[in-house]
C-alpha positions in Angstrom: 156.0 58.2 180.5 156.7 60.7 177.8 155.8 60.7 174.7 158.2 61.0 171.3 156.9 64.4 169.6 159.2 63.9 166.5 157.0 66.8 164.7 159.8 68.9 163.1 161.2 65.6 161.3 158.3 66.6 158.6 158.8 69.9 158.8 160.5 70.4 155.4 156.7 70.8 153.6 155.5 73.0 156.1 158.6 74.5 157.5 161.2 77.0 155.8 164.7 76.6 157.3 167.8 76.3 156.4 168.4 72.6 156.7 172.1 72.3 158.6 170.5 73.7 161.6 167.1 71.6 161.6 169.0 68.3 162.5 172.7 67.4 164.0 175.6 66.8 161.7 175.7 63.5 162.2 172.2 63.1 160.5 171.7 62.9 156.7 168.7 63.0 154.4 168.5 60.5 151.5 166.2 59.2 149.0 167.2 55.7 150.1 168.2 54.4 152.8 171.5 53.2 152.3 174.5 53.4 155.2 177.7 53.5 154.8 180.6 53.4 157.8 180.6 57.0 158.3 176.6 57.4 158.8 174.8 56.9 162.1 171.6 58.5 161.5 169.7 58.7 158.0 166.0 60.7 157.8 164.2 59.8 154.2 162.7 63.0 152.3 158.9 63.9 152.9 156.2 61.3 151.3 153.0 62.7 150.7 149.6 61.0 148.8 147.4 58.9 149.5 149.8 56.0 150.7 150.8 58.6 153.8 147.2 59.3 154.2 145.8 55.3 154.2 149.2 54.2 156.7 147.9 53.0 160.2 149.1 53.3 163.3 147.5 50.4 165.4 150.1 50.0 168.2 148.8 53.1 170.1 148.9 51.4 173.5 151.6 49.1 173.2 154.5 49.4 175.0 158.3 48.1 174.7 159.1 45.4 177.3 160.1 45.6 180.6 163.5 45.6 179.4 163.6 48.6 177.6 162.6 52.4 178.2 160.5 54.6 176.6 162.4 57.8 175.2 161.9 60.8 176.8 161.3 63.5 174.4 160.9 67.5 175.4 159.0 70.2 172.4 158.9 73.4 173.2 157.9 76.8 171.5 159.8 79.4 171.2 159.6 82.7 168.6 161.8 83.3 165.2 162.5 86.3 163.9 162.5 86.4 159.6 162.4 90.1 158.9 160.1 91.8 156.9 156.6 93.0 157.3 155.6 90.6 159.1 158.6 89.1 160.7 158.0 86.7 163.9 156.4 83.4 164.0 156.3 80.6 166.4 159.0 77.7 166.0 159.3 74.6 167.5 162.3 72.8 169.2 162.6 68.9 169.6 164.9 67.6 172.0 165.3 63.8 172.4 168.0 62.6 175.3 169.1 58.7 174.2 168.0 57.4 170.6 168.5 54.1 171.3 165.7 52.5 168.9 166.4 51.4 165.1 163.9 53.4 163.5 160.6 55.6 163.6 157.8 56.5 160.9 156.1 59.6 161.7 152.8 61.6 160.0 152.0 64.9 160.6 148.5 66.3 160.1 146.4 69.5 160.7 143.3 68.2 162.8 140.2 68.4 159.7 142.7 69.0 156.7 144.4 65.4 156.7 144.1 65.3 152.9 145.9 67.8 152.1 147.9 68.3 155.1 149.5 64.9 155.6 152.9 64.1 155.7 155.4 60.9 156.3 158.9 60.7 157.1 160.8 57.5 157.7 164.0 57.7 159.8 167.1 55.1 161.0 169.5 55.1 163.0 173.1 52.6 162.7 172.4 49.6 164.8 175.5 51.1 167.0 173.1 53.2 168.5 171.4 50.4 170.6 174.7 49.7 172.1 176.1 53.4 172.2 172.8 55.7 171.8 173.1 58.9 170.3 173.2 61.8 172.7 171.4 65.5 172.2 169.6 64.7 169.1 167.3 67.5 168.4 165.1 69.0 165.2 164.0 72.4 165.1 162.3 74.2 162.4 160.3 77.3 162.6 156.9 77.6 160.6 157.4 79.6 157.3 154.8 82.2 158.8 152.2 82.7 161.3 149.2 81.6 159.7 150.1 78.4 161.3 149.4 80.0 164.6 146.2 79.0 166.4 145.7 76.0 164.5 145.6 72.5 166.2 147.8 69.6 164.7 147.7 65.7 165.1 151.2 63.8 165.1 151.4 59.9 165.2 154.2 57.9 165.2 156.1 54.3 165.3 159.2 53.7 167.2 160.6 49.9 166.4 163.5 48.3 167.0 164.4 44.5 166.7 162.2 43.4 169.4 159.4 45.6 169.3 157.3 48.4 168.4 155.0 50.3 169.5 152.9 53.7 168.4 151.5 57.3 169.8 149.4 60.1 169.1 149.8 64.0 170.1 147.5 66.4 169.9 148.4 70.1 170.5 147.5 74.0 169.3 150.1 75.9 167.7 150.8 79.1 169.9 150.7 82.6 168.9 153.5 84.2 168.8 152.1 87.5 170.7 151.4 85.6 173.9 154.8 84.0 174.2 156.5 87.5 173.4 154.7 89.2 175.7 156.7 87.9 179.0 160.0 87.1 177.5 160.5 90.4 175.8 158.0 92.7 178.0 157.8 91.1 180.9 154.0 91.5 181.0 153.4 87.8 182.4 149.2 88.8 182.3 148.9 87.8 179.2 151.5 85.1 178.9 149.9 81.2 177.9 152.2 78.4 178.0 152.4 75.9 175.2 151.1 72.5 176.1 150.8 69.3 173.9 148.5 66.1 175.3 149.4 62.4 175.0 145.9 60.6 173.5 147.3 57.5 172.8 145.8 55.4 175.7 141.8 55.1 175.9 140.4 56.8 179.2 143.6 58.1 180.0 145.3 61.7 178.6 148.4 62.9 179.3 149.4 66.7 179.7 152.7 68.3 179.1 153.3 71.8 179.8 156.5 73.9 178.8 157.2 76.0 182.0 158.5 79.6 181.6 161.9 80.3 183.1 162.1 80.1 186.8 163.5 84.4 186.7 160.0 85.5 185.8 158.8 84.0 189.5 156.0 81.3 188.0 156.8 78.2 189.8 152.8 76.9 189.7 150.4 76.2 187.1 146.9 75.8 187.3 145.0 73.2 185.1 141.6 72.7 184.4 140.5 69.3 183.0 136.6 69.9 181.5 134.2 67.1 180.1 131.7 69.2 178.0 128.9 66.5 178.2 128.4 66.1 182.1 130.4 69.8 182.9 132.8 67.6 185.6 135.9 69.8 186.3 139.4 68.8 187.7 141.1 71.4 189.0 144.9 70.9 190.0 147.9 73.1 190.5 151.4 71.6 188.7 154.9 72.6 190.6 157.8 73.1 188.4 160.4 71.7 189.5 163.1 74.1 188.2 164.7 70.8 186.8 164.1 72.4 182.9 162.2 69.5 181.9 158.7 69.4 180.9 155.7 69.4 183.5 154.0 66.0 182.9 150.1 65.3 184.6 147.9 62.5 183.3 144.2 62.9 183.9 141.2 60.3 183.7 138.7 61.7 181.1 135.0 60.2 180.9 133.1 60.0 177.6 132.6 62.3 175.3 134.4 65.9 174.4 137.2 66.8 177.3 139.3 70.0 176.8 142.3 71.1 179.0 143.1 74.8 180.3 146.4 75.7 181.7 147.3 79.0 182.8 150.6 79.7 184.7 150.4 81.4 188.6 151.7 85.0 188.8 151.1 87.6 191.9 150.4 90.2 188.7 147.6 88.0 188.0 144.3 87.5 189.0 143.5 84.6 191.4 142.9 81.8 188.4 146.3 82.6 186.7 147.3 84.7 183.9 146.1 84.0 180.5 145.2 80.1 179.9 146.1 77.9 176.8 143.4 75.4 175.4 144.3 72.5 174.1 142.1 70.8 171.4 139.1 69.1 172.1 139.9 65.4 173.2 137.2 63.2 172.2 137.3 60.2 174.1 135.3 57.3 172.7 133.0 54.8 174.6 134.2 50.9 174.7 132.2 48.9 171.8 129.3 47.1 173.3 128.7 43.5 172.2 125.6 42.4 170.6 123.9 39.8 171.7 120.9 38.3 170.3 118.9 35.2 171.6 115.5 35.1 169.8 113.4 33.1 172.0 110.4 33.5 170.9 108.5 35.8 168.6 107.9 38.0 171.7 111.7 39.0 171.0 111.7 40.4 167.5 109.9 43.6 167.5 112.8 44.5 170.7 115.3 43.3 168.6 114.0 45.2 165.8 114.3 48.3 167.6 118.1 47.6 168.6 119.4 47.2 165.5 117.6 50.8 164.4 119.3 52.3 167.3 122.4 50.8 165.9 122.1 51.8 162.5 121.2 55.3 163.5 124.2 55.7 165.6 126.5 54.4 162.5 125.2 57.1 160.2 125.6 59.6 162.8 128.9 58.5 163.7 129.5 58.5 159.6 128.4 62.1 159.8 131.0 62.9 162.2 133.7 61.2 159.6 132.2 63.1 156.7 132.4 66.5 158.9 136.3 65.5 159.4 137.0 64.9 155.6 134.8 68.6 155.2 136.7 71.3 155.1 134.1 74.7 154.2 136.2 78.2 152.6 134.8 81.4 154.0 135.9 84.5 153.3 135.6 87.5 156.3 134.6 90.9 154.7 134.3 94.0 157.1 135.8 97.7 157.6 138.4 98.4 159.5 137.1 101.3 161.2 138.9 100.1 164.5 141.7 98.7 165.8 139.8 97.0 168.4 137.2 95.2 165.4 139.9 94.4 163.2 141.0 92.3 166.0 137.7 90.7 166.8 137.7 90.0 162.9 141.2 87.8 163.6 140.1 86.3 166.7 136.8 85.2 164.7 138.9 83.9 162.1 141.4 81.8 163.9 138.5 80.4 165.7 136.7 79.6 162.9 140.2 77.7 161.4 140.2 75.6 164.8 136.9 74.5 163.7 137.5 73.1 160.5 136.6 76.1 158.4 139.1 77.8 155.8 138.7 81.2 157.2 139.9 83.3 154.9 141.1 87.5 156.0 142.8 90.0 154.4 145.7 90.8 157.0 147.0 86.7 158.1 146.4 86.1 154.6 147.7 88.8 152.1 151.1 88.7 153.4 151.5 84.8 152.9 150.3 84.7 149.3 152.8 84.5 146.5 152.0 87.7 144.9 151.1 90.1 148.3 148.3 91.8 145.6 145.6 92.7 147.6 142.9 93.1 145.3 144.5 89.8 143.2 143.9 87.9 146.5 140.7 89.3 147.3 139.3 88.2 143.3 141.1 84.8 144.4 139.7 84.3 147.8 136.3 85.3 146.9 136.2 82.8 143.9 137.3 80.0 146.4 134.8 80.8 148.6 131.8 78.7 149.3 130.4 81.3 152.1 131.3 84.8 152.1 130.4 86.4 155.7 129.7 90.2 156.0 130.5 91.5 159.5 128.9 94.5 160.8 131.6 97.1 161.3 131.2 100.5 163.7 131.2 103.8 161.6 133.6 105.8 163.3 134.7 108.1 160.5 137.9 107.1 160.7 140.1 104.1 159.3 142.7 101.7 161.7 146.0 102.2 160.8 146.1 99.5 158.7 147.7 98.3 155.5 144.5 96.9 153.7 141.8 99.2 153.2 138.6 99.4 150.9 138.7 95.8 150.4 135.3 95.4 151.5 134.5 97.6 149.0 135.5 95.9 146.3 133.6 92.6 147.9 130.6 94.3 147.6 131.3 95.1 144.1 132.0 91.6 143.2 128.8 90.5 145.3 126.8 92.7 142.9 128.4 91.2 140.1 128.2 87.5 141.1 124.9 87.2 143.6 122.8 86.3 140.7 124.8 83.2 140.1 123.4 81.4 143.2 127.0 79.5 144.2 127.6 80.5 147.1 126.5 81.3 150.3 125.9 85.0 152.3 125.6 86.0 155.8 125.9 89.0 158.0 127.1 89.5 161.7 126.3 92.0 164.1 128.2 92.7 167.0 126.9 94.6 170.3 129.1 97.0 169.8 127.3 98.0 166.0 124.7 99.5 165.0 122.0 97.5 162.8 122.5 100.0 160.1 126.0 99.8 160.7 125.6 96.1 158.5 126.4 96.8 154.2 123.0 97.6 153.0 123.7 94.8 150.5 123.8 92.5 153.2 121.2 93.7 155.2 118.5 90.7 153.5 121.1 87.9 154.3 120.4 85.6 157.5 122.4 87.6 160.2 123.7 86.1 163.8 124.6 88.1 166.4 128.1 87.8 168.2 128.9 85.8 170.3 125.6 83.7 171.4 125.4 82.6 168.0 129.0 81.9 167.3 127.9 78.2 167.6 125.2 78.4 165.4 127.1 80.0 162.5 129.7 76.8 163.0 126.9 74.2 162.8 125.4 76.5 159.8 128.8 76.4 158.0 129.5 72.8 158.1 125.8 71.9 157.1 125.9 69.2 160.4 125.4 69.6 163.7 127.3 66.8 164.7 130.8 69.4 164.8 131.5 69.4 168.1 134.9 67.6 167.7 136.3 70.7 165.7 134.5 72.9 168.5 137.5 74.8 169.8 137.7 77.5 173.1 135.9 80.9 172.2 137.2 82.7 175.0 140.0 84.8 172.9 137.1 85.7 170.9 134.8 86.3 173.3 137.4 88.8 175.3 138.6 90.9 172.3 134.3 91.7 171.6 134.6 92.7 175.1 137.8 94.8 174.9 136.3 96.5 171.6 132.5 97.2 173.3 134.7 98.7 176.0 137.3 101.2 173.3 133.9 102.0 171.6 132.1 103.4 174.4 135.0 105.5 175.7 135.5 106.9 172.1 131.9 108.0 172.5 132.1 109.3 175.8 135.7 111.4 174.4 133.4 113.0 171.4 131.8 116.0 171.7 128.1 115.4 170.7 126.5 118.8 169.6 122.4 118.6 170.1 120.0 119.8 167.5 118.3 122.4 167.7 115.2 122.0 165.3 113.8 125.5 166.6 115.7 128.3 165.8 114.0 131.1 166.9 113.7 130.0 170.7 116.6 129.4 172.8 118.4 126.4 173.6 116.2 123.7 175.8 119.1 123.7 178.9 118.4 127.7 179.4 114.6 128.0 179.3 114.0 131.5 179.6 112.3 134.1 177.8 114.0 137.5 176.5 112.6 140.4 177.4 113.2 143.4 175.2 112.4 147.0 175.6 113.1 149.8 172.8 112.5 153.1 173.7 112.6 155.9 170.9 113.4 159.4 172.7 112.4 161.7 170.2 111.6 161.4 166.1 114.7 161.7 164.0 117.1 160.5 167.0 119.3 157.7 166.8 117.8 154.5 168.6 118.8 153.7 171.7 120.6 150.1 172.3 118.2 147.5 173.2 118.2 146.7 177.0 118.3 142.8 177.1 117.7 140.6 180.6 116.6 137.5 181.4 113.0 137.5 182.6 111.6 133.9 183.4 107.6 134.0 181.6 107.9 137.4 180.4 108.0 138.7 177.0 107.9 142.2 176.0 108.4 143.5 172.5 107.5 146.4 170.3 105.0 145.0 168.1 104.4 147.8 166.1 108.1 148.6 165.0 108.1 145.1 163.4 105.9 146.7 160.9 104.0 143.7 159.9 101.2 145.2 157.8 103.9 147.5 155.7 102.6 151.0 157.5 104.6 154.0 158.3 105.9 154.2 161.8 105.1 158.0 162.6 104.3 159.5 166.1 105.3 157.7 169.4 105.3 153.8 169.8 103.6 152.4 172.2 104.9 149.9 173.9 102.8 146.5 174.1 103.6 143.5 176.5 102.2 139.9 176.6 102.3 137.8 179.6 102.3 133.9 179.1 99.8 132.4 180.8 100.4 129.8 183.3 99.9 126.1 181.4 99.1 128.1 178.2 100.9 128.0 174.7 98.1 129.3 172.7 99.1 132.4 170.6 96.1 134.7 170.4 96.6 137.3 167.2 93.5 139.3 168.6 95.8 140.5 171.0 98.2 142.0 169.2 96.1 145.2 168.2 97.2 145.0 164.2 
């Protein structure tokens, strides 16, 4: 069965839209909820607080009787274009077929923000529309901008009617923009990922949906990869679209523990495993409460029992750990140079992963464009006084600067670090990538505790949120882990392109690829006449020279020269003044 994915109903807080083309014309939003003869459909404005972030959703695994349906509901991705500098981000479409239910509550919530992310939208339909449903109902909103992008979301909701009611949860990652554009405007299908949502509603079961690509680009398969992270088991299965325009639908039986999903779509212009997958959060799927039972028979009995209730009490706080980490929500600001087009990339990768695991990752170019006043340095005094870490990232000194349009921001970090270190409120580390140098860290940064990219990119996680117990917020690293390849790769062929000129401490020999000795013969005809040209050829362990017209010791040079010649020795490199007859 499908799930309802009524995300966009919510989307007046977080989306930007005009709002005659975010619903149809027979919907209408009110404060109350109020019909009169001409309305079918009424939507109540946002409701945000606490009482949206306390409401509970507790029929996740109900269903509506045998007598009814569940809704089939279709979201898909798609690009908008705003203008500007930075003018495409990723929207979202929601189709529903019949509405034939009285009502739905939704909430909307970024997975680790819910405080301040939360959002609740009540909705109605006329009771008509059990009898006569409403046809192509459909919400669609884009995201104001793309720092949405890469981010994974949570979306419960109620659907009841009269007779029944019953909930469901979403979880899905917002897709970047790039990666959709690439195949519908290039087509370049390698680095096409599809968008994909998962039903977690039930308890050992998960339920994929995957929005296929048009069947004109020649992708009729996709191949998924379910993966439980504790015990490494992999389900591998290849998904047919059916060319029917509806979405691809799979449900997969998960063990315990952390499960992610890959998808990647089937192309002949891609390698054998597909082009370029999509990840979908991690699922964490919960083990069934165990009873306790205690029969104390004797006083044998108590010291086990004893022990039991430790173990339990030790699992609570870890498991209170875990809800802590959720409610946690660390700000970091990324400092570096962009010296690279390849590292300022890394840098972006490195920060979207680090949002996907519950880390306000803060950068100069997602950010600067989405605050209010688009002032670099004001954002950069901003960001680094919200910051509880700051993290310095080793950057390769190419002598030049990516075409960019922020530069000498890290600059004015370290400027601000120098003012502010002494305070003691915040936190510093470094990063070295193996594409850098060590010297290539800020010396100002060179004391902090440095990890080294990627094997420590799970340690710097666990260091940020103080906690090991993270893994929930643990998302894929393999976009990051690629672009450090990709930039390893540019920075070795921009070696290789460089002419490197050797030094040559020793000035008066010749260079060390032409090892041979000069040989030079003056011979003065007669006294008064010009001097001949010196006759110059290569000699291999000869030297031959004129000691007496270099005139060491200041004399005269009357009468005939004579001409004096020293042989090397063979293995020798002693030079012997005795012999030079001063």
């Amino acid at each position: 069965m499908l799930p309802i994915s009524l995300l966009l109903f919510i989307s007046f807080v977080v989306f930007q839209a005009d709002a005659s083309k975010c619903y149809p014309d027979y919907c209408r939003t009110v404060k109350n909820f109020e019909f009169t003869p001409q309305d079918v459909c009424l939507i109540e404005k946002v409701q945000r607080g606490q009482d949206c972030l306390e409401k509970r959703f507790d029929l996740m695994s109900h269903v509506p009787p045998n007598s009814d349906r569940i809704v089939e509901v279709f979201l898909t991705a798609y690009i908008k274009d705003f203008g500007g500098v930075n003018p495409k981000a990723t929207a979202l479409n929601l189709t529903i077929d019949n509405v034939d239910f009285a009502g739905l509550t939704t909430r909307f919530q970024g997975l680790g923000d819910e405080s301040a992310t939360s959002a609740c939208r009540h909705a109605k339909f006329h009771h008509n529309v059990t009898q006569f449903p409403l046809t192509d109902f459909h919400v669609s909103c884009p995201f104001s901008n793309y720092s949405f992008e890469m981010v994974s979301y949570r979306l419960e909701y109620a659907i009841y009617n009269d007779t029944y009611e019953y909930s469901r949860k979403l979880l899905f990652l917002v897709p970047d923009h790039r990666f959709l554009e690439t195949a519908t405007e290039n087509n370049n299908l390698t680095l096409f990922s599809p968008f994909i949502y998962t039903d977690v509603s039930e308890e050992t079961s998960v339920g994929l949906y995957i929005q296929p690509i048009s069947r004109k680009y020649n992708v009729t398969q996709y191949k998924v990869w379910a993966i439980n992270r504790g015990t490494n088991h992999t389900q591998v299965v290849v998904l047919e679209d059916s060319g029917k325009n509806h979405h691809i639908h799979h449900k997969f039986i998960m063990g315990d523990g952390e499960n992610v999903i890959h998808v990647a779509a089937l192309h002949p212009t891609c390698p054998n495993n597909g082009c370029r997958n999509t990840t979908s959060p991690v699922i964490n799927i919960l083990p069934p409460p165990g009873r306790l039972y205690i029969m104390i028979i004797s006083v044998v009995w108590i010291p086990p029992v004893i022990l039991y209730l430790i173990l339990r009490y030790f699992q609570y706080i870890k498991k209170r750990e875990f809800l802590l980490a959720q409610a946690r929500k660390p700000k970091c600001l990324l400092v570096y140079s962009p010296t690279h087009m390849a590292h300022v990339n890394v840098m972006l990768d490195l920060a979207r992963y680090l949002k996907c695991c519950n880390i306000d990752a803060m950068i100069d170019n997602e950010d600067i464009p989405c605050s209010e006043h688009k002032d670099p340095y004001l954002w950069c005094n901003e960001s680094y006084a919200r910051a509880d870490i700051i993290i310095i990232a080793a950057s390769p000194d190419t002598g030049r600067i990516a075409p960019i349009m922020y530069r000498n921001l890290d600059k004015h970090v370290m400027a601000l670090l120098k003012e502010n270190f002494c305070r003691g409120n915040k936190k510093y580390y470094a990063l070295q990538f193996p594409y850098c140098k060590p010297d290539d860290i800020p010396k100002e940064a060179r004391h902090f505790k440095q990890f080294s990219m990627p094997e420590d990119l799970d340690k710097l996680v666990r260091t940020i949120h103080q906690n090991d117990y993270i893994n929930y917020f643990r998302a894929w690293d393999r976009d990051f882990v690629d672009s450090i390849q990709i930039a390893s790769m540019q920075m070795y062929i921009s070696e290789r392109s460089t002419p490197s000129t050797e030094e040559n401490d020793d000035f008066l020999l010749p260079n060390d690829k032409d090892k041979t000795v000069v040989e030079i013969k003056a011979v003065i005809e007669t006294q008064g006449e010009k001097k001949s040209p010196p006759i110059i050829r290569s000699a291999p362990k000869m030297f031959k020279t004129d000691i007496e017209e270099l005139n060491l010791l200041g004399e005269s040079n009357d009468g005939d020269i004579e001409t004096q010649s020293f042989n090397a020795q063979a293995g020798g490199s002693k030079f012997c003044i005795d012999t030079l007859n001063l």
